[in-house]
DSSP file (Angstrom, degrees, kcal/mol; ACC not computed):
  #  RESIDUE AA STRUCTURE BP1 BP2  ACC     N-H-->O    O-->H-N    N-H-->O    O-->H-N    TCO  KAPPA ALPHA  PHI   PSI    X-CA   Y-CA   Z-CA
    1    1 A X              0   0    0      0, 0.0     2,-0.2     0, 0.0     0, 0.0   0.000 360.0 360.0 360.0 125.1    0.0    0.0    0.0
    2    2 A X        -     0   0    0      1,-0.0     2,-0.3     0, 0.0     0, 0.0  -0.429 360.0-127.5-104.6-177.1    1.6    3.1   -1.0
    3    3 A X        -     0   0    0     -2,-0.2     2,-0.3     1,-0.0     3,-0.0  -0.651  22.7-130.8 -95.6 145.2    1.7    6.8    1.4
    4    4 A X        -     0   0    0     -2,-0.3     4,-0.1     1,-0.1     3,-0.0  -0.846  38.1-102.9 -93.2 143.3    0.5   10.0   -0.4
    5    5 A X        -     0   0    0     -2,-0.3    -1,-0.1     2,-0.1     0, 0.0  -0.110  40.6 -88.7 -61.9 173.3    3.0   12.4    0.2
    6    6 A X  S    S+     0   0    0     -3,-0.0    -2,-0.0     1,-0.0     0, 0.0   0.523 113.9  44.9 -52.9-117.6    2.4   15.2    2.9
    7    7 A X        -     0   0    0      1,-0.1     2,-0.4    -3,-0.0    -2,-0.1   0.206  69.0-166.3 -62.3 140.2    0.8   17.6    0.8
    8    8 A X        -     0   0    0     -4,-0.1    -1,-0.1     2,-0.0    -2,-0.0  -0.967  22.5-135.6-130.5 101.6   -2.2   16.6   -2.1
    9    9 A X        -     0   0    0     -2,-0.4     2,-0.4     1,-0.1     0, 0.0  -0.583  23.4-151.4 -78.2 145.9   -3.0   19.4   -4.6
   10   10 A X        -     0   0    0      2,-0.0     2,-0.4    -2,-0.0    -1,-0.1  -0.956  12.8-160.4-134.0 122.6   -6.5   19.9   -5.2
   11   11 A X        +     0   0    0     -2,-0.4     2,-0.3     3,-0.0    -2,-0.0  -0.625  21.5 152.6 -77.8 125.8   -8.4   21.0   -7.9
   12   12 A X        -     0   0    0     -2,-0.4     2,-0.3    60,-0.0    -2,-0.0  -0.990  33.7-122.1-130.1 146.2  -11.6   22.3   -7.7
   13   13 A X        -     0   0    0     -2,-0.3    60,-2.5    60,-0.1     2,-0.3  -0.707  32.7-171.5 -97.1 152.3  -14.1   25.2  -10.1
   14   14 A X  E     -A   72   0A   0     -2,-0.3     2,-0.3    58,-0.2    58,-0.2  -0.839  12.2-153.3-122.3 157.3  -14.9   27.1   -8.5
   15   15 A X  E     -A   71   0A   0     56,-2.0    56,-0.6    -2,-0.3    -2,-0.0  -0.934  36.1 -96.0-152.9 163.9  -17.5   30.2   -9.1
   16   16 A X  E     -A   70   0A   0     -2,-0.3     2,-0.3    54,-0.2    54,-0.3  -0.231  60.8-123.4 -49.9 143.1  -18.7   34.1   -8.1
   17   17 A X        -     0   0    0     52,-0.9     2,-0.1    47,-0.1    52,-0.1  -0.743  15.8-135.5-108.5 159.1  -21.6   32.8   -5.3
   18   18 A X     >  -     0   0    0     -2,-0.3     4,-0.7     1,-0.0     3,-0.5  -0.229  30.0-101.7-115.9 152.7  -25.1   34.2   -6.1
   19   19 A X  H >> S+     0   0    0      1,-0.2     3,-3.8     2,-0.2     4,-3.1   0.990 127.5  64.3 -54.1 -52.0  -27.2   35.7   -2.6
   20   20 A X  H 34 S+     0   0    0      1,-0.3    -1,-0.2     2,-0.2    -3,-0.0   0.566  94.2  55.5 -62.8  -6.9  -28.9   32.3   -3.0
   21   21 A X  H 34 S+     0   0    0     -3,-0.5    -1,-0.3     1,-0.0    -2,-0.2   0.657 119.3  31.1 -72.7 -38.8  -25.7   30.6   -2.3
   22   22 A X  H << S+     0   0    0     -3,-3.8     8,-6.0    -4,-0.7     2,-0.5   0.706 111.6  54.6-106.0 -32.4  -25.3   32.5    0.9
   23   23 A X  E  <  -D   29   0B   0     -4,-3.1     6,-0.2     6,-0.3    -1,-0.1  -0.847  44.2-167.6-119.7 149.8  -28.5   33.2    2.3
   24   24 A X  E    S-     0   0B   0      4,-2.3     2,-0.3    -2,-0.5    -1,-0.2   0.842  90.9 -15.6-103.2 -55.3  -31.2   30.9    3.1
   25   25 A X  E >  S-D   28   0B   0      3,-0.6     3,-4.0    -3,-0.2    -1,-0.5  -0.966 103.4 -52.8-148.6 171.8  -33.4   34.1    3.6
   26   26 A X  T 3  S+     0   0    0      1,-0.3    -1,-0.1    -2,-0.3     3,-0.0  -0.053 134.8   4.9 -40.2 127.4  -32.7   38.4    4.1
   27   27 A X  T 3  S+     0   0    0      1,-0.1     2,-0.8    30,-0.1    -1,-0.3   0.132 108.6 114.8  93.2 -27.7  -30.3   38.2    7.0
   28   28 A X  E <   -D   25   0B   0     -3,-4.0    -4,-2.3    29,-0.1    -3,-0.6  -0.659  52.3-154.0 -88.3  80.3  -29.9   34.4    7.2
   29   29 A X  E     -D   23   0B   0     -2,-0.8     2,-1.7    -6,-0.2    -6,-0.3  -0.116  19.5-116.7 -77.3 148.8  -26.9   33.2    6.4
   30   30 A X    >   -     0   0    0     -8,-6.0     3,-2.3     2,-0.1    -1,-0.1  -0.438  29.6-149.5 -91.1 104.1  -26.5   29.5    5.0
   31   31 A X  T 3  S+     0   0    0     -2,-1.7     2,-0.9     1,-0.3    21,-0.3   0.021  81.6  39.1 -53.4 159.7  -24.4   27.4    7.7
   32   32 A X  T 3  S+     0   0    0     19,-2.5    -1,-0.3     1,-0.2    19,-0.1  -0.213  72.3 139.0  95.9 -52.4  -22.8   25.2    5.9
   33   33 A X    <   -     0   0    0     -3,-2.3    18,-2.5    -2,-0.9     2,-0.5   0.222  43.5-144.2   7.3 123.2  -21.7   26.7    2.9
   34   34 A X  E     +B   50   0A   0     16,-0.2    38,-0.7    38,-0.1    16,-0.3  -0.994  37.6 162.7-118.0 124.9  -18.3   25.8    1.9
   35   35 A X  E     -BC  49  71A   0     14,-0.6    14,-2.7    -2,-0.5     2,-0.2  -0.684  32.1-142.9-125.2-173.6  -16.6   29.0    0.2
   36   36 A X  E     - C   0  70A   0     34,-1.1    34,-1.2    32,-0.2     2,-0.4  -0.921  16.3-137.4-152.1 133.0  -13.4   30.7   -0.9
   37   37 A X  E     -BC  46  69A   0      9,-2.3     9,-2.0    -2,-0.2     2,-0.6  -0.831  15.6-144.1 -95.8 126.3  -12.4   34.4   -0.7
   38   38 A X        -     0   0    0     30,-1.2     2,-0.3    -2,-0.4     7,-0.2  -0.829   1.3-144.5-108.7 132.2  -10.7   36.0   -3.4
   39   39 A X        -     0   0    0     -2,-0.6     4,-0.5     5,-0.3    29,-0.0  -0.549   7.8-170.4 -65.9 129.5   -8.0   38.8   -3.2
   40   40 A X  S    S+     0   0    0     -2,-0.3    -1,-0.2     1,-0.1    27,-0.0   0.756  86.3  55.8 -84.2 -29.2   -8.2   41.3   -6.0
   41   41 A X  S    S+     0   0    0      1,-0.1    -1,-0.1    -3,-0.1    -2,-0.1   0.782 120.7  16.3 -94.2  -4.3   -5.0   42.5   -4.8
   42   42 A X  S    S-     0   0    0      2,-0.1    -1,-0.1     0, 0.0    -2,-0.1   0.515 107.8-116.3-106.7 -27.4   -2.2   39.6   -4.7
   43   43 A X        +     0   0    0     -4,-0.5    -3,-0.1     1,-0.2    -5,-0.0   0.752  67.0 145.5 108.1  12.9   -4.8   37.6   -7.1
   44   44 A X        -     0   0    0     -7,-0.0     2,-0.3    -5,-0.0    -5,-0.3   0.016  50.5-139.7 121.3 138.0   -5.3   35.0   -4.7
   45   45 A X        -     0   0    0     -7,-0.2     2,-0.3    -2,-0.0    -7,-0.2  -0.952  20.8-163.8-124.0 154.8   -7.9   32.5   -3.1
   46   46 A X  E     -B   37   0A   0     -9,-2.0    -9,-2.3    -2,-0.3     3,-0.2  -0.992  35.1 -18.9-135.1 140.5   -8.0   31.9    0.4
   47   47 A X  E     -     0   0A   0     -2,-0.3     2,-0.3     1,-0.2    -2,-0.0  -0.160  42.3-117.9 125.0 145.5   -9.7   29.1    2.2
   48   48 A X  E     +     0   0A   0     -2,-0.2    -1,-0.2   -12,-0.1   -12,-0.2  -0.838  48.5 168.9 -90.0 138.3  -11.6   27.0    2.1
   49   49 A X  E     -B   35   0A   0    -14,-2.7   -14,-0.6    -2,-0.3     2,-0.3  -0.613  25.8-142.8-108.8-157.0  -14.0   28.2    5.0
   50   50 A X  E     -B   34   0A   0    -16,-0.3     2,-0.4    -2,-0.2   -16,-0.2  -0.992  30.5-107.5-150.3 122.4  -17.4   26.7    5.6
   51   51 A X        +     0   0    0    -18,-2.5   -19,-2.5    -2,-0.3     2,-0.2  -0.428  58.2 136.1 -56.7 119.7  -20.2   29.3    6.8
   52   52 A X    >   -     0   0    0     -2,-0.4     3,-1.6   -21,-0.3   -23,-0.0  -0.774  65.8 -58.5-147.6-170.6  -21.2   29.0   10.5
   53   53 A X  T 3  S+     0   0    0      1,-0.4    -2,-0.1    -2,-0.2   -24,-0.0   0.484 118.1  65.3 -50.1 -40.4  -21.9   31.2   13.5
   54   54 A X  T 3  S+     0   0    0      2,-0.0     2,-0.4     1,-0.0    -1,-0.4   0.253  86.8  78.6 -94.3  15.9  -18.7   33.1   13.8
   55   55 A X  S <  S-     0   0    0     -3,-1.6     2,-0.2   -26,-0.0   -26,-0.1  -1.000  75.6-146.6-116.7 130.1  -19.2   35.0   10.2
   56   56 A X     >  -     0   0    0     -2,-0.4     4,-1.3     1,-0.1     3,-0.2  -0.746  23.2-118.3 -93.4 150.8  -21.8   38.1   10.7
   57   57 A X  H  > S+     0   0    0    -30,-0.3     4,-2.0    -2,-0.2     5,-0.3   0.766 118.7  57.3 -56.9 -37.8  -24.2   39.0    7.6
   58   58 A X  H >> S+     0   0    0      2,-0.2     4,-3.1     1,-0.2     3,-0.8   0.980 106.0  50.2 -47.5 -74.5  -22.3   42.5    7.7
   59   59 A X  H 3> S+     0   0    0      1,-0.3     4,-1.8    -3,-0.2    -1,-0.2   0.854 119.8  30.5 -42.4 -58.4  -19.2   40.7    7.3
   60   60 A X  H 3X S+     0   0    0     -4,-1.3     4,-1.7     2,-0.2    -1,-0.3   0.820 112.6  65.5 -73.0 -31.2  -20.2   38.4    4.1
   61   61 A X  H <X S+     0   0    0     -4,-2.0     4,-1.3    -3,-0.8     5,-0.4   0.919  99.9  53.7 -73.5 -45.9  -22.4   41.2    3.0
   62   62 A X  H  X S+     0   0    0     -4,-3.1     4,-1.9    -5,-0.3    -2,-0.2   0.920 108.7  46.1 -46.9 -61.7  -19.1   43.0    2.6
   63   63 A X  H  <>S+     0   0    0     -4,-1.8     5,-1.5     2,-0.2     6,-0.9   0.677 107.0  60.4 -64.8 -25.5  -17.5   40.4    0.4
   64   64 A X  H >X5S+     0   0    0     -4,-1.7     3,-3.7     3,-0.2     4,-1.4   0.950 101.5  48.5 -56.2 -84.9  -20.4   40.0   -1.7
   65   65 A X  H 3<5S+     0   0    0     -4,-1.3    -2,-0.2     1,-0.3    -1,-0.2   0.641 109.0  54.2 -41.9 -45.8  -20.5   43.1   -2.9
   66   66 A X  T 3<5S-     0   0    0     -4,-1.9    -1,-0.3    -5,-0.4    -2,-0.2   0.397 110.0-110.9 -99.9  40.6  -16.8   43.2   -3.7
   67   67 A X  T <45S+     0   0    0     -3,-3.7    -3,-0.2     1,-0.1    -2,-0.2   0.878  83.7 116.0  77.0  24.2  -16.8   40.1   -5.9
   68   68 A X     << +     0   0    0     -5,-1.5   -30,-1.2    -4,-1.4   -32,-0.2   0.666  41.2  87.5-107.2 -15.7  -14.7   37.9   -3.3
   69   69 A X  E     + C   0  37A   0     -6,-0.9   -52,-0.9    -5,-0.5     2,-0.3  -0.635  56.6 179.6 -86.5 147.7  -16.8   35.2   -2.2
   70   70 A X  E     -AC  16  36A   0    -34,-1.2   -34,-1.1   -54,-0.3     2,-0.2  -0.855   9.8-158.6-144.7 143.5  -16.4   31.9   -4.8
   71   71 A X  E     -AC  15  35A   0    -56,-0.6   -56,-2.0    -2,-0.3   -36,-0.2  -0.994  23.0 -92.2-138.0 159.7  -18.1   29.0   -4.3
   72   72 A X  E     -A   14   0A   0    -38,-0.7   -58,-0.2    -2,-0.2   -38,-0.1  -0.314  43.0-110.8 -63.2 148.9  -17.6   25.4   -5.4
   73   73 A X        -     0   0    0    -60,-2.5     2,-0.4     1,-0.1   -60,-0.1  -0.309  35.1-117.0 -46.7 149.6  -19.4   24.2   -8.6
   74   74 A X    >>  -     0   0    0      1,-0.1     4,-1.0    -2,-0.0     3,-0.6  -0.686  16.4-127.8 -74.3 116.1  -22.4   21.5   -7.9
   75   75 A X  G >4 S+     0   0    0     -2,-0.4     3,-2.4     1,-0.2     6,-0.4   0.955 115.9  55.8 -30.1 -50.5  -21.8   18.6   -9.3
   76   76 A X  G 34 S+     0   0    0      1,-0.2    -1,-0.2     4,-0.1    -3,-0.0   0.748 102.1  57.2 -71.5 -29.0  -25.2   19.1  -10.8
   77   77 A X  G <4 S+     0   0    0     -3,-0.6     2,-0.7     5,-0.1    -1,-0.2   0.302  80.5 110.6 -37.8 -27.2  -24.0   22.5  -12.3
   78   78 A X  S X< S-     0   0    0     -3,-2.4     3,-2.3    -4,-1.0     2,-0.5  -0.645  76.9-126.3 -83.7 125.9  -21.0   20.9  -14.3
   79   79 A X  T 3  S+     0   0    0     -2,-0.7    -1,-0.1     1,-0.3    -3,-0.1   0.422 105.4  71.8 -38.6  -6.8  -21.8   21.0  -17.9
   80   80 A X  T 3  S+     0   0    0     -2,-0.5    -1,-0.3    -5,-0.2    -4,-0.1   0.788  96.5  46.0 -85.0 -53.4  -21.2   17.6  -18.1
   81   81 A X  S <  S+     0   0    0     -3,-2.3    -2,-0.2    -6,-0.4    -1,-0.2   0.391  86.1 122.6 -79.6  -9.8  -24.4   16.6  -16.2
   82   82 A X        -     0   0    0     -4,-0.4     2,-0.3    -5,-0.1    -5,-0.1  -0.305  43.1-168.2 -28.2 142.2  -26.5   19.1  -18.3
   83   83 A X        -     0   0    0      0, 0.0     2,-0.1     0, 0.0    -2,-0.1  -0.949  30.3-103.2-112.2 148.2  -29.4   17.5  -20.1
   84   84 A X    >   -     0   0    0     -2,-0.3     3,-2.9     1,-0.1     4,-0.3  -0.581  41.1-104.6 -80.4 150.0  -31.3   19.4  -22.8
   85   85 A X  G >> S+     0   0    0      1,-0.3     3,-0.7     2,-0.1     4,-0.6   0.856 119.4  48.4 -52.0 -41.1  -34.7   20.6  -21.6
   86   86 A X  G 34 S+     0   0    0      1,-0.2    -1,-0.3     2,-0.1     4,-0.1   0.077  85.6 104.3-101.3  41.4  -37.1   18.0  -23.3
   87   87 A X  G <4 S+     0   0    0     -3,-2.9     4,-0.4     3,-0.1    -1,-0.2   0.891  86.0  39.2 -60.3 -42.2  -34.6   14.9  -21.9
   88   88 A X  T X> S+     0   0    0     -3,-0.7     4,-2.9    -4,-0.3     3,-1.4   0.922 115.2  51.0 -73.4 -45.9  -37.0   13.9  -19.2
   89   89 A X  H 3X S+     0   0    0     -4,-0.6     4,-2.4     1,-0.3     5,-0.3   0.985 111.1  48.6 -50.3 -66.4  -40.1   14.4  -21.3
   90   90 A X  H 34 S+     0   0    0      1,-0.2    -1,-0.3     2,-0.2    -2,-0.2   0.704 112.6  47.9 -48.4  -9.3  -38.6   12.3  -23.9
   91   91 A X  H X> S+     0   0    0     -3,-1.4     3,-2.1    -4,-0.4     4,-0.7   0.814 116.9  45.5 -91.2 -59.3  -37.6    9.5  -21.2
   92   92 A X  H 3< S+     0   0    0     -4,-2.9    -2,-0.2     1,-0.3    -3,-0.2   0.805 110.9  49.0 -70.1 -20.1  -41.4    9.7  -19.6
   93   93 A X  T 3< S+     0   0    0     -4,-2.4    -1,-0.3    -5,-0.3    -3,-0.1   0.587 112.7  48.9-105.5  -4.6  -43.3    9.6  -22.6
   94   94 A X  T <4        0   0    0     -3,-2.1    -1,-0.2    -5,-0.3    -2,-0.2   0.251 360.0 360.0 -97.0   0.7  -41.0    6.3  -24.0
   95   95 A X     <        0   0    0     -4,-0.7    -2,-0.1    -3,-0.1    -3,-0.1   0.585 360.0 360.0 -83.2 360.0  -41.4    4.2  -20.7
C-alpha cells in the first residue's frame, strides 16, 4: 500500500456565489456553505472556509458586494451533467 506524500494538490471550479448561495433568507446566512475568498489585490484565493456562526451577515455582506466570495461548482451545475430541456419528457413519454 503506498503513502501519499504530505501535501495533495486539489483542484476544484470554482464560481462568483449568487445571494442564494449564501442566504437561506434576508439576513440568514446559510451554515454550511463551503466558500473561498478572493484577493483582488495579490490575485489570490484563500480558504476553504465553511459558513457558520462566527461570520456576521455585515461581514459576508461586505465580500459580496466586492466580488470575493467563490463558491464550489455543484456537481449538478458541471456542464457535463446538463441535459437538454425535453430529456426527461422524452424519457417519460417512452417508458
Amino acid at each position: 500500500m503506498s503513502m501519499l506524500p504530505d501535501i495533495v494538490p486539489i483542484v476544484t471550479n470554482v464560481r462568483l456565489a449568487t445571494r442564494h448561495d449564501l442566504l437561506i433568507a434576508p439576513r440568514l446566512l446559510r451554515f454550511g456553505q463551503p466558500f473561498y475568498l478572493y484577493s483582488h489585490r495579490n490575485k489570490r484565493f484563500e480558504g476553504i472556509y465553511v459558513m457558520n456562526v462566527h461570520h456576521s451577515c455585515t461581514e459576508i455582506e461586505a465580500w459580496f458586494r466586492a466580488n470575493m466570495v467563490y463558491v464550489p461548482v455543484n456537481v449538478l451545475e458541471n456542464p457535463i451533467h446538463q441535459l437538454p430541456e425535453d430529456y426527461v419528457t422524452s424519457k417519460i413519454k417512452t417508458a
